[in-house]
N, C-alpha and C positions, 0 to 999 in steps of 0.2 A: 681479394679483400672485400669487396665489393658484395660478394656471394655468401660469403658470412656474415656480413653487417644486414642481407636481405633473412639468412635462414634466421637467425637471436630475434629480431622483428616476426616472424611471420611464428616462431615456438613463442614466444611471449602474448601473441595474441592469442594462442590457442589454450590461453590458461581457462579454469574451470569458471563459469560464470555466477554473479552472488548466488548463493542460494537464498531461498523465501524465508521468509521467517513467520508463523503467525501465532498471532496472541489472542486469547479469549476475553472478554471484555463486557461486564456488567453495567449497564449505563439506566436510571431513574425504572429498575426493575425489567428493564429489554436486556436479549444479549446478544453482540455481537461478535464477529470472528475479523479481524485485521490482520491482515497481512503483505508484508513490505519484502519488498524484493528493491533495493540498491535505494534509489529515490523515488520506486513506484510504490502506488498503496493503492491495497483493496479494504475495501469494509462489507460486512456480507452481513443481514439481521439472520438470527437463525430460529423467528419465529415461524410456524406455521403458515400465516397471512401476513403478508407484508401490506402494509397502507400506505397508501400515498399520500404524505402531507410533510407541513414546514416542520412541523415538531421530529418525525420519525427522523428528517434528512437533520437538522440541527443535532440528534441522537447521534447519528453515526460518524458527524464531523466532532464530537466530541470524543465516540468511542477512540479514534483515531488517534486526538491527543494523548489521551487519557493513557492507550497503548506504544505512542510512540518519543513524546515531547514537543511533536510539530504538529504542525497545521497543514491541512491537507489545501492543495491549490491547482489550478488547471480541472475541475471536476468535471467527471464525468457521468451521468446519472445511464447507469447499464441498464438496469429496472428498476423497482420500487426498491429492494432490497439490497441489490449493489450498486456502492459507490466506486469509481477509480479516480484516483488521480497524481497526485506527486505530491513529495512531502516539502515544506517550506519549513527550515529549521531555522531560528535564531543563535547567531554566534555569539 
């Protein structure tokens, strides 16, 4: 009994993991690329030169909305270009 209630646990974990989803995303003339995987989120700019400044990041925390309904939280600044972080949804 025992040994069945461990195999249905240990098949059930083995199920397939979210897959990514990503979306293209035009924001005040920039574009970005978002893409969420369960409650992670990436934001990628898919300019040439990425610059570092409050506007570009205000950009990409928007494109995020914009692509997803939520708010990106926990951030991560990767480079100039990529943001990660998690998404905070309102119920």
């Amino acid at each position: 009994m025992l040994l069945t209630a461990v195999i249905a646990t240990m098949l059930s974990l083995s199920a397939e993991p979210a897959r990514a989803t990503t979306t293209k995303v035009h924001i005040d003339g920039s574009t970005y690329r978002v893409r969420v995987r369960g409650s992670e989120v990436e934001v990628a700019s898919k300019s040439l030169i990425a610059i570092k400044s409050l506007t570009n990041r205000d950009r990409m925390r928007r494109a995020v909305t914009k692509a997803t309904g939520c708010q990106i939280t926990d951030e991560l600044l990767v480079s100039t270009s990529i943001l990660q972080g998690r998404l905070a949804c309102a119920d």
